[in-house]
C-alpha positions, 0 to 999 in steps of 0.5 A, spaced: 378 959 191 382 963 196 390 962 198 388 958 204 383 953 200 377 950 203 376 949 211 376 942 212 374 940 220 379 936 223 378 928 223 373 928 217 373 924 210 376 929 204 378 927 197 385 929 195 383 935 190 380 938 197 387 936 201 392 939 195 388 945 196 390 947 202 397 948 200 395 952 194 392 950 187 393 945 182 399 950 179 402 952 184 404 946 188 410 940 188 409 933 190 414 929 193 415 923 197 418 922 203 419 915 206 412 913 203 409 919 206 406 924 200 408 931 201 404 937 197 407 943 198 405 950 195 404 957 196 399 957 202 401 951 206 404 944 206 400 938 206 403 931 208 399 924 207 402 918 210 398 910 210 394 907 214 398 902 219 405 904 222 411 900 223 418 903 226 421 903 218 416 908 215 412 914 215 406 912 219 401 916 225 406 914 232 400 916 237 395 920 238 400 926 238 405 925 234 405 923 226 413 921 224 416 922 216 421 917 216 426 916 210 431 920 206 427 927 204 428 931 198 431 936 198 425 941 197 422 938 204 427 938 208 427 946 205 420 947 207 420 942 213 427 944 218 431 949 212 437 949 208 441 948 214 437 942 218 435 945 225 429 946 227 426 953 228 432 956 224 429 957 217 423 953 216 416 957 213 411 958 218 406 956 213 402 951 216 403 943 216 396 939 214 396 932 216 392 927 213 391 920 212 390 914 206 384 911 209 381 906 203 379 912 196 379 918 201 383 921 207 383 922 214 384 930 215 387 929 222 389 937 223 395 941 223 402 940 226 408 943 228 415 940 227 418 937 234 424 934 232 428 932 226 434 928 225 439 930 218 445 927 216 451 929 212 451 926 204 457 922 203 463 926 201 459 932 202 458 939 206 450 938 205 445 935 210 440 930 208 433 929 211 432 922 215 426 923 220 422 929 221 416 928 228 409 932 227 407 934 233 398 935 232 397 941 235 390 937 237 390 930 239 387 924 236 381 922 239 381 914 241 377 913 235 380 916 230 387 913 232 384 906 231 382 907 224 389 910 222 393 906 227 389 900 229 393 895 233 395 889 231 397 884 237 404 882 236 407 874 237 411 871 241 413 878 246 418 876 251 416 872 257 417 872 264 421 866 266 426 870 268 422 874 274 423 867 278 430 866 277 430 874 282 430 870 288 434 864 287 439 866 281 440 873 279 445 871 274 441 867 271 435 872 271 439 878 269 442 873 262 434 870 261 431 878 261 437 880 257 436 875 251 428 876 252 428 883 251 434 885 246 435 881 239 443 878 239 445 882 234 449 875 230 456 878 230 461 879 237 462 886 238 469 888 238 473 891 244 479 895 244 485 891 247 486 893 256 491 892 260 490 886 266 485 889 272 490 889 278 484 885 280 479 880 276 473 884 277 466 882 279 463 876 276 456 879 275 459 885 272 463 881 267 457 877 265 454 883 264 460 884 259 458 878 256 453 879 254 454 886 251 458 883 246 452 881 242 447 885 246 451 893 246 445 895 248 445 892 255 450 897 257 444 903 257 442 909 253 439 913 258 444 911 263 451 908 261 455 902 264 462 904 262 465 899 257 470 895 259 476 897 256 474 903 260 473 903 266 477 907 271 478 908 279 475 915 281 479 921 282 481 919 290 483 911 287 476 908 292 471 907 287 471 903 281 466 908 276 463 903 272 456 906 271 454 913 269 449 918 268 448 920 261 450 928 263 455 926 268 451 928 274 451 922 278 456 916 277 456 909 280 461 904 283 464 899 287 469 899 293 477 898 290 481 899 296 479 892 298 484 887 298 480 881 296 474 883 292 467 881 295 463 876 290 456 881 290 459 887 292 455 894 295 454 898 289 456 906 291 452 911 288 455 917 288 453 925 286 458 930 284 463 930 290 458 929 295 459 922 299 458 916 296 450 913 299 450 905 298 444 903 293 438 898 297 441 892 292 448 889 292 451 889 285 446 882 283 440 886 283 443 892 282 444 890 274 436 887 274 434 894 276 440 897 271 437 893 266 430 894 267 430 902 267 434 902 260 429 897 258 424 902 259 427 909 257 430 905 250 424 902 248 421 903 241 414 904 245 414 908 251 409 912 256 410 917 261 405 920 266 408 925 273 405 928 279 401 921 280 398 920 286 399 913 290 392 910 288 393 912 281 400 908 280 396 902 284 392 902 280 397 902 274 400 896 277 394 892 280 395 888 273 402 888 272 408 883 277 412 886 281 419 885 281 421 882 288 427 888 290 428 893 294 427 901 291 433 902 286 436 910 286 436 912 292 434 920 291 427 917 287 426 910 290 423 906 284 420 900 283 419 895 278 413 892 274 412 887 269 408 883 263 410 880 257 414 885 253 413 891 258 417 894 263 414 899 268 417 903 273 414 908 278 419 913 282 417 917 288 422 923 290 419 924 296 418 931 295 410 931 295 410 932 288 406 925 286 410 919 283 413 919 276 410 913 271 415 911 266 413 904 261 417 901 255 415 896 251 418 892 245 411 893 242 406 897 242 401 892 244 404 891 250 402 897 252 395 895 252 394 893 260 396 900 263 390 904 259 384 901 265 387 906 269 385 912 271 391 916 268 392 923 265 399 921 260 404 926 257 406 921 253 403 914 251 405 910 245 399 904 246 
């Protein structure tokens, strides 16, 4: 037997003496476990194996692309994985990393992978650096087949529903509260502000309800994009615009008129990029927050999907199944709109630039995502 082991073509049944060898021979290899995977290391490779099924918490197959380790690595495959100093490309061996699943008595060679991301923290009271997570790439993709055998989809109870898109037409406080607390669990403890110092001036009642509800649910306030938090909140340099929304880079900033004498109650919301002048969004604050607050739903979601230079059938078609949401096109340098199911949030922008139209999903589950595979879509990225 040489250093490399047997070859074993990508999605067949082995045992596990057949998978060890691939990272070298009974002598010469290390087993660890890292958050329910099992890690074999040796001279000639790495070999990891995780369970069938996923969850958010443990070490599953994520997609057709992606396996994900997840929990606290032993210090040796962190070394081997991401190096001593935890940054991928820095210090890892260019041995090869072999994926494989725990499919009944046998396993499941999926092919190799490459680390993609890793997320290490500091040890309490320590200058060491602990392994968290660690994403595998597979340099081959998953069939459809295989990936319902390693990662066979459950239909999830209970997804939220879509009572609130009735409420966008007639009350959009009450529709943005309904999605909100549909979309994100309370997290059972007011969260606490920093004390600040009276407004000149009480501030809108939409942006204020979103505060509201932020207390038990931060997450409202964006991860893609941000809401400022209230004890923030600052007029512009020039002292006419309330910055109370920003790009995630610093890029783009959105506000709302302060130079009024009497606030209005569903004010124009202000975009603004850099020092250029500042264009009004297509819906006044009311709408404006839906469709805040849809876009982050979708790009923080735990399940998402991505697909860019679609035509305009394509994305019809994507949303033929879908309900759109009855507002006028949010951002105005890529006028995107709004498509929903139960625990799904789909948005579909088109820059202008005849360059196609990006498709970017969210889901709460994985399941959710299941309506958008009928289409005729080519996805950089899909969860379901």
């Amino acid at each position: 037997m040489t250093d490399q082991g047997p070859a074993i073509p990508t999605a067949v049944l082995a045992d596990e003496v057949q998978m060890e060898a691939l990272a070298g021979s009974a002598a010469t290899v290390e087993r660890s476990m890292f958050g329910g995977a099992t890690v074999v290391m040796g001279p000639s490779g790495t070999v990891a194996i995780t369970e069938v099924g996923d969850a958010l918490d443990r070490s599953c197959v994520w997609n057709a692309e992606e396996v994900r380790l997840v929990g606290q690595a032993p210090a040796p495959v962190m070394d081997r994985l991401v190096g001593r100093r935890g940054r991928v490309g820095a210090d890892q061996t260019s041995l090869p990393i072999h994926l494989a699943v725990r499919v009944g008595k046998r396993l499941l060679y999926l092919g190799t992978g490459h680390v993609g991301h890793a997320t290490t923290v500091l040890r309490p009271g320590c200058t060491d650096y602990v392994l968290t997570d660690c994403l595998l790439r597979l340099r081959t993709p998953l069939h459809r087949s295989v990936l319902d055998v390693v990662r066979p989809l459950h239909l999830a109870p209970g997804l939220p529903d879509l009572r609130w898109l009735r409420h966008v037409t007639d009350n959009r406080a009450v529709a943005l509260e309904q999605f909100i607390t549909g979309w994100y669990p309370d997290t059972g403890h007011a969260a606490c502000s920093p004390s600040m110092p009276e407004p000149s001036r009480p501030l809108p009642e939409g942006l204020e309800h979103l505060y509201r509800l932020a207390r038990q649910r931060p997450a409202v306030l964006g991860s893609q994009n941000h809401i400022v938090p209230e004890h923030e909140l600052r007029t512009d340099h020039l002292g006419e615009l309330l910055v109370f929304g920003v790009e995630n880079q610093g890029c783009f900033s959105w506000g709302l008129l302060w130079t009024c004498s009497e606030p209005e109650p569903d004010p124009t919301v202000w975009f603004r990029e850099f020092d250029e002048a500042p264009i009004a969004e297509n819906e006044p604050l009311s709408g404006f927050l839906i469709q805040f607050s849809l876009f982050e739903a979708a790009m923080g979601a735990d399940y998402t999907a991505l697909a860019d230079r679609l035509t305009t059938r394509q994305a019809e078609q994507l949303t033929a199944r879908l309900h759109p949401v009855p507002l006028r096109p949010f951002r105005p340098w890529a006028l995107t709109r709004f498509y929903v199911a139960p625990g799904l949030v789909v948005y579909v922008s088109d820059e202008g630039t005849g360059d196609g139209i990006e498709v970017g999903a969210g889901a709460v589950h994985r399941s959710a995502l299941q309506p958008l595979l009928s289409a005729d879509v080519e996805w950089s990225r899909f969860d379901g």
